[in-house]
N, CA, C and O atoms as a Tinker XYZ file with bonds, in Angstrom:
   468  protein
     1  N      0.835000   -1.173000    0.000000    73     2
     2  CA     0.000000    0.000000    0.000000    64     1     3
     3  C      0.885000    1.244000    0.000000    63     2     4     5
     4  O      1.878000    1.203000    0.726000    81     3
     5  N      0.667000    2.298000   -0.688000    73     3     6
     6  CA     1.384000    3.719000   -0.932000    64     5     7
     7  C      0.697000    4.364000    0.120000    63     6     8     9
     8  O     -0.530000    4.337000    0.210000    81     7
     9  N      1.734000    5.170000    1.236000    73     7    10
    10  CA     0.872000    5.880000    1.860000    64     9    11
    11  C      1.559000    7.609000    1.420000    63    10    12    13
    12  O      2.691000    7.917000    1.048000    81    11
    13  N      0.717000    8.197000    1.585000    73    11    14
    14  CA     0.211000    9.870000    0.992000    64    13    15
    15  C      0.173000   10.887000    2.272000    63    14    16    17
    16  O     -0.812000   11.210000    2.937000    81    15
    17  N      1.071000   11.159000    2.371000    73    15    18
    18  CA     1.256000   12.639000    3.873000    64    17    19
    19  C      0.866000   13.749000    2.368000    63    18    20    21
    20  O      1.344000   13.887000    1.242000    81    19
    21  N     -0.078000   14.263000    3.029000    73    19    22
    22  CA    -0.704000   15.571000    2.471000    64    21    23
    23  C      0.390000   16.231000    3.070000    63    22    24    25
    24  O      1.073000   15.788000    3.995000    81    23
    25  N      0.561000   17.659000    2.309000    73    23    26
    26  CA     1.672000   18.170000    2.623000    64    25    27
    27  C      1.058000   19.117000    3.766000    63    26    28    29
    28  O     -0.008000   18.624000    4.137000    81    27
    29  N      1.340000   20.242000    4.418000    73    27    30
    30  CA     0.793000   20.996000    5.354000    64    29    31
    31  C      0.207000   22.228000    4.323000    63    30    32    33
    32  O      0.405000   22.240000    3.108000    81    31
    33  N     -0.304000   22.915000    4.831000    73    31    34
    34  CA    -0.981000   24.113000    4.055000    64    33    35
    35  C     -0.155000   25.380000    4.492000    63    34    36    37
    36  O      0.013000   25.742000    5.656000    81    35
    37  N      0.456000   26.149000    3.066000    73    35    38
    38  CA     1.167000   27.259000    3.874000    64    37    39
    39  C      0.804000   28.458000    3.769000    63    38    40    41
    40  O      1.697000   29.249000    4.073000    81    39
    41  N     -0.442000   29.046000    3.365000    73    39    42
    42  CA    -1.209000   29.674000    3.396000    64    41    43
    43  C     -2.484000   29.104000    3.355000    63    42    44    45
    44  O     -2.844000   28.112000    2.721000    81    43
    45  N     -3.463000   30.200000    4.473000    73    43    46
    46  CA    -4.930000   30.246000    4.418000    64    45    47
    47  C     -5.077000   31.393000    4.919000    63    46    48    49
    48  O     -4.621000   32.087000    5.828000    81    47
    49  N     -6.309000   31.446000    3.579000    73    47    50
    50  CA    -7.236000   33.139000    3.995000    64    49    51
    51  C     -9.156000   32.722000    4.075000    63    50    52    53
    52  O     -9.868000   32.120000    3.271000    81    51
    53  N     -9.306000   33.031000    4.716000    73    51    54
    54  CA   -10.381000   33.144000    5.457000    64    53    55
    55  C    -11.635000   34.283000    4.471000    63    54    56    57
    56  O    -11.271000   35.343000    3.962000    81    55
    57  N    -12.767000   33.866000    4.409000    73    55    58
    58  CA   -13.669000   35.066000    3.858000    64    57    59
    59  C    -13.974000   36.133000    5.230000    63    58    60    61
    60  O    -14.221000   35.709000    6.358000    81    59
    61  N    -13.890000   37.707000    4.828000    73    59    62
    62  CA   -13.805000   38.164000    5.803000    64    61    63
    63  C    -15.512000   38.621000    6.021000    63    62    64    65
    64  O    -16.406000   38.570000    5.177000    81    63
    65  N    -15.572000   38.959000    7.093000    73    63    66
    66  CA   -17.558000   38.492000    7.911000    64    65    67
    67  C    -17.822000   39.831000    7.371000    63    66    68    69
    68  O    -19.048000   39.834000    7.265000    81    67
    69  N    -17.287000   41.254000    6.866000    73    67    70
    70  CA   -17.412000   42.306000    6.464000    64    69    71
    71  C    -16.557000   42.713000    5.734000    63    70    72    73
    72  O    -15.580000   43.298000    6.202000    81    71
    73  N    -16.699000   42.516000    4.463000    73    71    74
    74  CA   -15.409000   42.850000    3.404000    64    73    75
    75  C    -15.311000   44.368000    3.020000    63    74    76    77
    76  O    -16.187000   44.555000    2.175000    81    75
    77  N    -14.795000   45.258000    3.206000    73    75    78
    78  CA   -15.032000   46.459000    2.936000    64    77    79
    79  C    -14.325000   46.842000    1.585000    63    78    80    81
    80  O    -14.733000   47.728000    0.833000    81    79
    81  N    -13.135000   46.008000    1.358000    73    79    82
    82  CA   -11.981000   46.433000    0.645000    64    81    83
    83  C    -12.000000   44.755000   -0.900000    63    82    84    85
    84  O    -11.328000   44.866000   -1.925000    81    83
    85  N    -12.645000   43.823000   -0.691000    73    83    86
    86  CA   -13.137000   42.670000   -1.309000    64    85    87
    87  C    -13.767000   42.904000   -2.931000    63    86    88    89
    88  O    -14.868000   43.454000   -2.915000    81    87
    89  N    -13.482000   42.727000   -3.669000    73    87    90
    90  CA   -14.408000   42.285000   -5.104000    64    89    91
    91  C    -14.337000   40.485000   -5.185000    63    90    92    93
    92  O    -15.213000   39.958000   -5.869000    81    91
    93  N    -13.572000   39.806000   -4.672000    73    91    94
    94  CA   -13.594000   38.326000   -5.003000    64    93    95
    95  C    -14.403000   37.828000   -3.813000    63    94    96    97
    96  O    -13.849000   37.731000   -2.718000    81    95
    97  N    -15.388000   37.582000   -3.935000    73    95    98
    98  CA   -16.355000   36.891000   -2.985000    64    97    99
    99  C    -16.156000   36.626000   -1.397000    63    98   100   101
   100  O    -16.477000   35.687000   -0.668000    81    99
   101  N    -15.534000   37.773000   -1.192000    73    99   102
   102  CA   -15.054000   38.756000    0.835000    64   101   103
   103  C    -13.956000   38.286000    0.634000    63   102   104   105
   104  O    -13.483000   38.097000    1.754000    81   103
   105  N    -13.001000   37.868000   -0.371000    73   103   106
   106  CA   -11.911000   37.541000   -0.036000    64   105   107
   107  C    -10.907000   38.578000    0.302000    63   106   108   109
   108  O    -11.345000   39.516000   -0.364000    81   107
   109  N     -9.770000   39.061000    0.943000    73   107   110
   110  CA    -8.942000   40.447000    0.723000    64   109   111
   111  C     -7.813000   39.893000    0.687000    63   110   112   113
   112  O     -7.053000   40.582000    0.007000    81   111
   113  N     -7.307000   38.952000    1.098000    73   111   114
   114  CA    -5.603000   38.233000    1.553000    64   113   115
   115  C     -5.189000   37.311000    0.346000    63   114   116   117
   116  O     -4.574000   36.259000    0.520000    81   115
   117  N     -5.564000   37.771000   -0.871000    73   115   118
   118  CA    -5.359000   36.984000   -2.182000    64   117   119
   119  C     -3.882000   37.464000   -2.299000    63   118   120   121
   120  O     -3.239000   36.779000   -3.095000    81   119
   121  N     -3.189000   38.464000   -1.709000    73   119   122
   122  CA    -1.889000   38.996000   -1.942000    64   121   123
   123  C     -1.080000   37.653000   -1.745000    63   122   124   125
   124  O     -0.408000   37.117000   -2.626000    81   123
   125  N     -1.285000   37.090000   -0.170000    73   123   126
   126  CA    -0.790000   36.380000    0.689000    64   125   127
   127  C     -0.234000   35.358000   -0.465000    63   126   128   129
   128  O      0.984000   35.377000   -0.646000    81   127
   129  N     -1.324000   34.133000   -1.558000    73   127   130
   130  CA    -0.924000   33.577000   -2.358000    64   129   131
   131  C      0.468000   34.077000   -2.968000    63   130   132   133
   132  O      0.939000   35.211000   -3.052000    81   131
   133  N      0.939000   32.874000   -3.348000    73   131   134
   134  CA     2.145000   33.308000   -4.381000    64   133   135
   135  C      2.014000   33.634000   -5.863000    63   134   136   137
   136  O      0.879000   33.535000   -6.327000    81   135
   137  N      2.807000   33.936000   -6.519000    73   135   138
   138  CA     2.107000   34.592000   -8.226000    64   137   139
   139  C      3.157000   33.362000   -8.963000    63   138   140   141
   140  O      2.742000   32.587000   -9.824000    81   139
   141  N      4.440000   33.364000   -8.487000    73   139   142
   142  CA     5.191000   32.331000   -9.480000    64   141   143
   143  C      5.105000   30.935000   -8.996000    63   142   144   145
   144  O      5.484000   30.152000   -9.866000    81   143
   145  N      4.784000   30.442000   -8.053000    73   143   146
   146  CA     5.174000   28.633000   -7.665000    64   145   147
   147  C      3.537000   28.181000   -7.781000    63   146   148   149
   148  O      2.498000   28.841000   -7.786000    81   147
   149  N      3.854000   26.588000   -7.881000    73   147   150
   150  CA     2.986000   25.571000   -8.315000    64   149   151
   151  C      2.715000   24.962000   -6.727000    63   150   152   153
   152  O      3.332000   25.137000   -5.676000    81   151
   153  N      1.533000   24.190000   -7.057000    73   151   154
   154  CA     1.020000   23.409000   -5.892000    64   153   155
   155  C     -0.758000   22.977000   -6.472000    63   154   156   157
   156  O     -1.421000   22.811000   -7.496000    81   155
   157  N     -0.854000   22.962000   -5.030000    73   155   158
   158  CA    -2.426000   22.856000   -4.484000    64   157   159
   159  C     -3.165000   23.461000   -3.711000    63   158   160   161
   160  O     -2.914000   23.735000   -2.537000    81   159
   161  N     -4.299000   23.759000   -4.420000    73   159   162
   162  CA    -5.374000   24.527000   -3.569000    64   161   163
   163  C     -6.813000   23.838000   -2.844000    63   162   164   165
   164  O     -7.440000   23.131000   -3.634000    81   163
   165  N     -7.190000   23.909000   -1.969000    73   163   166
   166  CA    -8.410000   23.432000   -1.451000    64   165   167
   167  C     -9.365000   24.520000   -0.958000    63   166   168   169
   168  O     -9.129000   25.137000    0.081000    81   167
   169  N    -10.295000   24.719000   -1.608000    73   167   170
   170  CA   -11.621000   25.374000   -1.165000    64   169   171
   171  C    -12.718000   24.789000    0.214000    63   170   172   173
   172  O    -13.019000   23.597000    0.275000    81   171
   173  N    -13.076000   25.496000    0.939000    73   171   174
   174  CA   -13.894000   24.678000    2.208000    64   173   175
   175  C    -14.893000   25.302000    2.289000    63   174   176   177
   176  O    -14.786000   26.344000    1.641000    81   175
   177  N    -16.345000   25.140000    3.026000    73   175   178
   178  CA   -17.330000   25.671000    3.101000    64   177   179
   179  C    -17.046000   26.377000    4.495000    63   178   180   181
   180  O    -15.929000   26.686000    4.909000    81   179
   181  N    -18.574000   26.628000    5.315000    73   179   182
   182  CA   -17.914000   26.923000    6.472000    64   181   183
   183  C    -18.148000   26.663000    7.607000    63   182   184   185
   184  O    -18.234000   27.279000    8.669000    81   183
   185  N    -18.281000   25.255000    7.123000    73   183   186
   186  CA   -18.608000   23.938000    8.493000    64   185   187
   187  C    -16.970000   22.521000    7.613000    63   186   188   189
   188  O    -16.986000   21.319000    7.351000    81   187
   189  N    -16.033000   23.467000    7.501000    73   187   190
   190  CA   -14.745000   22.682000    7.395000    64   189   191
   191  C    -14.857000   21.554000    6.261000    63   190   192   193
   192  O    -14.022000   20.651000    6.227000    81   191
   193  N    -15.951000   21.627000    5.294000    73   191   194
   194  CA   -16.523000   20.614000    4.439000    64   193   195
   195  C    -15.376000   21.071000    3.208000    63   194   196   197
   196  O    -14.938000   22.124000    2.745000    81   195
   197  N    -15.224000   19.891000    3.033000    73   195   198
   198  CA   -13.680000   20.272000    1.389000    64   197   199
   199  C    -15.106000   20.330000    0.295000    63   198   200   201
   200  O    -16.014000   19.499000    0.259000    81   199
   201  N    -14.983000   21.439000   -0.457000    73   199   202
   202  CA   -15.743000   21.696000   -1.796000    64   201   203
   203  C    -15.209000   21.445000   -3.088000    63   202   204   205
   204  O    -15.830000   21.050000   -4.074000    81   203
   205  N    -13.784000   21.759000   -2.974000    73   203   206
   206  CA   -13.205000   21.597000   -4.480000    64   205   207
   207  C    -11.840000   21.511000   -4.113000    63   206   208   209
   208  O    -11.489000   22.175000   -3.139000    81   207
   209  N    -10.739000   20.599000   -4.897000    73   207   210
   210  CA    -9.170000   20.515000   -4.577000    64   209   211
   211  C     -8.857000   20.894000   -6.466000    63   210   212   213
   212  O     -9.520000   20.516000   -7.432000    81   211
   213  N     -7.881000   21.570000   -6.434000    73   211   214
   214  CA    -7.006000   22.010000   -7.554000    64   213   215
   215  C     -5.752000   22.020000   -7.571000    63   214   216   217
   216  O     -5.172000   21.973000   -6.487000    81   215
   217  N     -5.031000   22.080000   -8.732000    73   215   218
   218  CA    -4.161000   21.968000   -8.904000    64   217   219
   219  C     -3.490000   23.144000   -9.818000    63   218   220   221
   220  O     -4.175000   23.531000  -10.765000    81   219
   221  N     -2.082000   23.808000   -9.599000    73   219   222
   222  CA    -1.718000   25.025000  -10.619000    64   221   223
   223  C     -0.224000   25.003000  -10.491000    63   222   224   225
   224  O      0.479000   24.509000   -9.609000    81   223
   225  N      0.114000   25.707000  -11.665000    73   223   226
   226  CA     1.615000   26.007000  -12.156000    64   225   227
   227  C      2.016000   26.937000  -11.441000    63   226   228   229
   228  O      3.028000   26.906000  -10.740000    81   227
   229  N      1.310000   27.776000  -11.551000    73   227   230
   230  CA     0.827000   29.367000  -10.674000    64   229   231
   231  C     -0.805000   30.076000  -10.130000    63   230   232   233
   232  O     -1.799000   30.667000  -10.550000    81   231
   233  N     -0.113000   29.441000   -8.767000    73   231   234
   234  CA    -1.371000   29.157000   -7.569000    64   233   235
   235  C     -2.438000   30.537000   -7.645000    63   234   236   237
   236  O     -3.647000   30.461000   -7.863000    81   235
   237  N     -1.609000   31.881000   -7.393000    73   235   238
   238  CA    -3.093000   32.928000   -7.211000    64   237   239
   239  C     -3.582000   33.117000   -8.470000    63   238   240   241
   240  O     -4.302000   34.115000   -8.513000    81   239
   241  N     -3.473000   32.566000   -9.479000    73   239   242
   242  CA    -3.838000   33.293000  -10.952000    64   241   243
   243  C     -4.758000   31.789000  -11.484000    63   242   244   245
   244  O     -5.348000   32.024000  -12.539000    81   243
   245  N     -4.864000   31.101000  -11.240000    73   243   246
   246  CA    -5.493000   29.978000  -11.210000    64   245   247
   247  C     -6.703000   29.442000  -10.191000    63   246   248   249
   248  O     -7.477000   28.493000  -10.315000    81   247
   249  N     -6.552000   30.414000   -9.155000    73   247   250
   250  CA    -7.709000   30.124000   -7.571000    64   249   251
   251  C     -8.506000   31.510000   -8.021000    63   250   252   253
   252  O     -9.689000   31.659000   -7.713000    81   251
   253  N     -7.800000   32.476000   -8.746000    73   251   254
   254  CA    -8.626000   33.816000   -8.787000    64   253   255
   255  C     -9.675000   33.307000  -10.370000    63   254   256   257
   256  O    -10.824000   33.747000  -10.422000    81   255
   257  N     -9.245000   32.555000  -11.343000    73   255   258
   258  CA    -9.585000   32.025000  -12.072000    64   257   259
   259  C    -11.230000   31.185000  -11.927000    63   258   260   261
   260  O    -12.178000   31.303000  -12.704000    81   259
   261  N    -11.152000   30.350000  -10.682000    73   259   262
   262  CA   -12.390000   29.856000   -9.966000    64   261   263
   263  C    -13.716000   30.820000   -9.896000    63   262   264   265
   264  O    -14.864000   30.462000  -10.158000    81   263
   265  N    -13.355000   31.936000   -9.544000    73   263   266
   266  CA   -13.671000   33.205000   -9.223000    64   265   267
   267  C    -14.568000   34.146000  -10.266000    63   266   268   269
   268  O    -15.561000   34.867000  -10.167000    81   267
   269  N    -13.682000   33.742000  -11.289000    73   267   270
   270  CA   -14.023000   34.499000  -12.464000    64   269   271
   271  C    -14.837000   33.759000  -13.524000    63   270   272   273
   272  O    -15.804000   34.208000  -14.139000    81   271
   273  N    -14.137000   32.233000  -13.664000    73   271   274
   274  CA   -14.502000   31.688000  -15.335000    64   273   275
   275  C    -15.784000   31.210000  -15.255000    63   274   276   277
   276  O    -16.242000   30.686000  -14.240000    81   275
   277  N    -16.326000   31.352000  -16.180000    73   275   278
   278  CA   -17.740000   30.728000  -16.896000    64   277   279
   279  C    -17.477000   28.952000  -16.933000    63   278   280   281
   280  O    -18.471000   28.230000  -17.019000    81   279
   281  N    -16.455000   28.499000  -16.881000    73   279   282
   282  CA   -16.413000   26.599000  -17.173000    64   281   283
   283  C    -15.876000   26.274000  -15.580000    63   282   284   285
   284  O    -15.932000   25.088000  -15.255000    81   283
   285  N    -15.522000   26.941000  -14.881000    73   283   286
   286  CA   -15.502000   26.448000  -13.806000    64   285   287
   287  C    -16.087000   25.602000  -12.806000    63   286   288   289
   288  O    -16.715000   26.246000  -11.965000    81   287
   289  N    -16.076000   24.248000  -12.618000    73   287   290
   290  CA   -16.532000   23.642000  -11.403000    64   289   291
   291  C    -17.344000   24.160000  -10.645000    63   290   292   293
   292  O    -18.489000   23.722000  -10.534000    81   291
   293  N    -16.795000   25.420000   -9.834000    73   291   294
   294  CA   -17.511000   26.214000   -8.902000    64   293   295
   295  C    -17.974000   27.356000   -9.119000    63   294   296   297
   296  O    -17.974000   28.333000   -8.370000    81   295
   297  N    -18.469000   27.222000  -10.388000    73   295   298
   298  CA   -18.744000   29.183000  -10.952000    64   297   299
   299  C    -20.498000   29.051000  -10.220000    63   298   300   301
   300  O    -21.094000   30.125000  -10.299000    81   299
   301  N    -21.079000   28.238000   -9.751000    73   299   302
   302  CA   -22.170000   28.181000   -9.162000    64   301   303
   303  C    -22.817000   28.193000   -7.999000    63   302   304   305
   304  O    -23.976000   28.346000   -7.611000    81   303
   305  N    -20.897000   27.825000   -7.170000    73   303   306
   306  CA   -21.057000   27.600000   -5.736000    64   305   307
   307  C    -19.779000   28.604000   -5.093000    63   306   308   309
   308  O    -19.079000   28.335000   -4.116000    81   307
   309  N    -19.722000   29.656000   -5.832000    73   307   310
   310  CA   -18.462000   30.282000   -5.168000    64   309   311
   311  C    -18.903000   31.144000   -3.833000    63   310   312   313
   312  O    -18.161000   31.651000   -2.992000    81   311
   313  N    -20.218000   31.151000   -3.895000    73   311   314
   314  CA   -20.621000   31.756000   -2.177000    64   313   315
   315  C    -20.359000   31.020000   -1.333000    63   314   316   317
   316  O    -20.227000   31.455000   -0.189000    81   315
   317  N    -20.175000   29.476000   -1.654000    73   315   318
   318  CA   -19.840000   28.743000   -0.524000    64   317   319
   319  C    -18.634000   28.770000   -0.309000    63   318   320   321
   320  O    -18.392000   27.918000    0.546000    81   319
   321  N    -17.800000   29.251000   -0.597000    73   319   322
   322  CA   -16.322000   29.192000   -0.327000    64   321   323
   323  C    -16.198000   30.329000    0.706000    63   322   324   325
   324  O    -16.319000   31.537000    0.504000    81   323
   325  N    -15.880000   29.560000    2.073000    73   323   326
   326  CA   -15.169000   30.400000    3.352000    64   325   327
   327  C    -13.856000   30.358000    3.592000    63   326   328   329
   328  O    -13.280000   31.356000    4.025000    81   327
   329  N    -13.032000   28.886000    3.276000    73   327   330
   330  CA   -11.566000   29.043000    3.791000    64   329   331
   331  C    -11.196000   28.335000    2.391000    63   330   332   333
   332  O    -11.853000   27.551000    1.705000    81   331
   333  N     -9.847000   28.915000    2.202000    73   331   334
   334  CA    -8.629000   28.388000    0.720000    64   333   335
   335  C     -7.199000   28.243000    1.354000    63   334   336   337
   336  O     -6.384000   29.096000    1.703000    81   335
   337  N     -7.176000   26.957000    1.382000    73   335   338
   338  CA    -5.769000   26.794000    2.022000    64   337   339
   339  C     -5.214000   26.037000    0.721000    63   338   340   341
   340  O     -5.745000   25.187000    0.006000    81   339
   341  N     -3.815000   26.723000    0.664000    73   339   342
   342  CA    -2.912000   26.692000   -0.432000    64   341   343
   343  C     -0.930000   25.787000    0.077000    63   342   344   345
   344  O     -0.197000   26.258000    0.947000    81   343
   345  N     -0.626000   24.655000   -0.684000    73   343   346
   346  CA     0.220000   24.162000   -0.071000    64   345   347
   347  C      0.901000   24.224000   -1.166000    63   346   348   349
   348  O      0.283000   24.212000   -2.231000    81   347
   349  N      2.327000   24.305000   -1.157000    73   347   350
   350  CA     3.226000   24.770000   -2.359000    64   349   351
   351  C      3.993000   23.119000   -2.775000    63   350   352   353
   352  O      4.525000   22.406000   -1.924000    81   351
   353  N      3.894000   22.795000   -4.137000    73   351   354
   354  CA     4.075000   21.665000   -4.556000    64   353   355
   355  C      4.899000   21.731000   -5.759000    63   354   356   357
   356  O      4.280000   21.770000   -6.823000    81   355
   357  N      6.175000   21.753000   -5.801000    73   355   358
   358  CA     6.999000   21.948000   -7.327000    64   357   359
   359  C      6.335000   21.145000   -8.150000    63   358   360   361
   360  O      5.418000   21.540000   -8.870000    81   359
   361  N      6.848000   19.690000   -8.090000    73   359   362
   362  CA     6.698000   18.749000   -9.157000    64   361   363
   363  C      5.193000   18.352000   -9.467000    63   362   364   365
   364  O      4.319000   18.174000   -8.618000    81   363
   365  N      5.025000   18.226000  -11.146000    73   363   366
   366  CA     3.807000   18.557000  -11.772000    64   365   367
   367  C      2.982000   17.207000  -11.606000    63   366   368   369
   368  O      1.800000   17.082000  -11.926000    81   367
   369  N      4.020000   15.931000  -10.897000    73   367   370
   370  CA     3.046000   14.619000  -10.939000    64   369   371
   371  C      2.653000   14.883000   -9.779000    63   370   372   373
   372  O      1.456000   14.765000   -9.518000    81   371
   373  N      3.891000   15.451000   -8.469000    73   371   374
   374  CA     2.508000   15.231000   -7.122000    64   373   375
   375  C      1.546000   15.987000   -7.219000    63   374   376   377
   376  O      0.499000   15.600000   -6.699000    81   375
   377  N      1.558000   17.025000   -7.759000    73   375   378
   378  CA     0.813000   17.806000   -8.046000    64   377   379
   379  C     -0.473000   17.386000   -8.077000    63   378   380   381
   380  O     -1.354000   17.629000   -7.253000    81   379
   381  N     -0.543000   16.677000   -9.170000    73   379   382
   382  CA    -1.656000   15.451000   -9.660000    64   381   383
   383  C     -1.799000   14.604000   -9.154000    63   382   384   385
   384  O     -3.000000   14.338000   -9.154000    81   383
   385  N     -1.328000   14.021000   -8.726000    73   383   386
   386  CA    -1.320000   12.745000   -7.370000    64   385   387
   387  C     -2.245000   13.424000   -6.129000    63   386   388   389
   388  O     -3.466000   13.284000   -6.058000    81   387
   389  N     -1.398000   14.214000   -5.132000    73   387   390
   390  CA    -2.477000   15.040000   -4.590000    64   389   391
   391  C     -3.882000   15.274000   -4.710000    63   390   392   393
   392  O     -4.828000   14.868000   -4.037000    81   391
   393  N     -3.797000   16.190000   -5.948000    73   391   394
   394  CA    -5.038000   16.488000   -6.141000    64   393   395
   395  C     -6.177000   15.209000   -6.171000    63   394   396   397
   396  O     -7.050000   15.290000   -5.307000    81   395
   397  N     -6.222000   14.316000   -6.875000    73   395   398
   398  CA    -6.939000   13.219000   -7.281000    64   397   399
   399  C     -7.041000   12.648000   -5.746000    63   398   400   401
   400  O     -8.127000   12.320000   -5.268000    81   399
   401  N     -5.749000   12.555000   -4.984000    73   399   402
   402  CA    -5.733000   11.483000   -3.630000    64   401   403
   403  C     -6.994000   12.674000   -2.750000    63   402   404   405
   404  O     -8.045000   12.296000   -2.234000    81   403
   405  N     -6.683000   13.561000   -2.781000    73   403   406
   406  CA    -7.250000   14.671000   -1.554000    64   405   407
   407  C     -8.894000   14.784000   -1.857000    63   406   408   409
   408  O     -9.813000   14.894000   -1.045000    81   407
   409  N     -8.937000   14.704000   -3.586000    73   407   410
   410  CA   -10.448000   14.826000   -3.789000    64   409   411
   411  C    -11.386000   13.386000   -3.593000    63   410   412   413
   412  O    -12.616000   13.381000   -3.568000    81   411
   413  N    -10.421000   12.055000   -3.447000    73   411   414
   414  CA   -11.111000   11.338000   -3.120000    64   413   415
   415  C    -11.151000   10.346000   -1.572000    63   414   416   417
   416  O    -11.624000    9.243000   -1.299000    81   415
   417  N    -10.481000   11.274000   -0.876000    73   415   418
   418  CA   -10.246000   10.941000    0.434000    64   417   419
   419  C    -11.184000   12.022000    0.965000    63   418   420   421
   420  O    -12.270000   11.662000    1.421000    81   419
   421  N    -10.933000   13.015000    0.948000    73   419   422
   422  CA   -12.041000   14.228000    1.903000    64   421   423
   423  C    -13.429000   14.127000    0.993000    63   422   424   425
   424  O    -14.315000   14.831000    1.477000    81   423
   425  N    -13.844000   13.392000   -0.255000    73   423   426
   426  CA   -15.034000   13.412000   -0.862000    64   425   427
   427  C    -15.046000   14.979000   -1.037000    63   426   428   429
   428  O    -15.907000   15.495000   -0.325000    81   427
   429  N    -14.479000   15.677000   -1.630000    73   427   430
   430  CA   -14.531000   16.567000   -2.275000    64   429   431
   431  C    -15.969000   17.361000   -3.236000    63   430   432   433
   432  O    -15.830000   17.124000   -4.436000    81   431
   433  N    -16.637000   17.806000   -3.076000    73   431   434
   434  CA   -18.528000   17.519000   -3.187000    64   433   435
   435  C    -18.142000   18.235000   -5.088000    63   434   436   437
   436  O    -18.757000   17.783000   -6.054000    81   435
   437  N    -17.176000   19.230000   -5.216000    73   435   438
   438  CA   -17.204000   19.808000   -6.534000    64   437   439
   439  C    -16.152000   19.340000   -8.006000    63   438   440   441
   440  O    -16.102000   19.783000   -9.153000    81   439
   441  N    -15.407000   18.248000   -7.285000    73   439   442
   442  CA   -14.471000   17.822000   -8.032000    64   441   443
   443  C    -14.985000   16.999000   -9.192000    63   442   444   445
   444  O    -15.481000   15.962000   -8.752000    81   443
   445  N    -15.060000   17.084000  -10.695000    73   443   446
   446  CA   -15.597000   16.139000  -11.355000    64   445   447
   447  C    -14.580000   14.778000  -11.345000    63   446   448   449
   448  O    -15.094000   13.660000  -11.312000    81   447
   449  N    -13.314000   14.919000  -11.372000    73   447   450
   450  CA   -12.697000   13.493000  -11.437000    64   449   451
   451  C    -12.415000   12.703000  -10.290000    63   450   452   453
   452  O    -11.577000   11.801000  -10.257000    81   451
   453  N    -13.545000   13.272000   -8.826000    73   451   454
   454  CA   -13.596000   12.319000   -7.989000    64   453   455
   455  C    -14.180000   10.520000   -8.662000    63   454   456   457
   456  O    -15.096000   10.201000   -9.420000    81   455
   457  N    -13.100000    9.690000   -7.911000    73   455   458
   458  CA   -14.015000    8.671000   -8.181000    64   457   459
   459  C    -15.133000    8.546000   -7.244000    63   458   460   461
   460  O    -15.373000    9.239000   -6.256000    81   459
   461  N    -15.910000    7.339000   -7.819000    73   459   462
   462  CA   -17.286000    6.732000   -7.251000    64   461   463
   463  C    -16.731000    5.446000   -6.404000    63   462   464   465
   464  O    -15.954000    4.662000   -6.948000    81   463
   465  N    -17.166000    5.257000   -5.028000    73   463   466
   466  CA   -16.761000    4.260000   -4.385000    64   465   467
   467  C    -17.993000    3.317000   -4.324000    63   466   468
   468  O    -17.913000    2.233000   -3.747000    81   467
């Protein structure tokens, strides 16, 4: 059996309860993300429920992407997104490994290539 240590999360931003300064759905700490490194992102509701796991070359331009695009997974459920914790991942297979392991271990509710158990 392969076992899978999720890596730790090295950023999380929180939706803020009064966004004053926000256009991305109360988000304000999108700075915090990085603009050049690769990894993984996880979206949560806000009872700690995993909604969607992703994967990017370049993490804030790809999570702000969620946000924005019309083909997106979550272009329907982006009010539900309260916490985005972001873990920095060079190589492009764990990358993918991750993602697939995380969306089908936490049942991930928005991921289409979760499997069916």
């Amino acid at each position: 059996m392969i076992n899978i240590t999720i890596p730790a999360p090295e950023v999380t931003i929180k939706k803020e309860a009064d966004p004053q300064m926000s256009h991305i759905y109360g988000f304000t700490d999108f700075h915090l993300i990085t603009r050049e490194k690769g990894g993984i992102f996880m979206f949560y509701n806000d009872k700690d429920e995993m909604l969607f796991v992703g994967k990017a070359r370049k993490l804030r331009q790809r999570i702000k992407k969620h946000f924005e695009d019309t083909v997106s997974p979550m272009k329907n459920h982006r009010g539900e997104v309260a916490t985005i914790e972001v873990c920095l991942v060079d190589d492009p297979i764990e990358r993918e490994i991750y993602e697939i392991y995380i969306a089908n271990k936490y049942k991930a509710k928005y991921n289409p290539q979760q499997l069916s158990q």
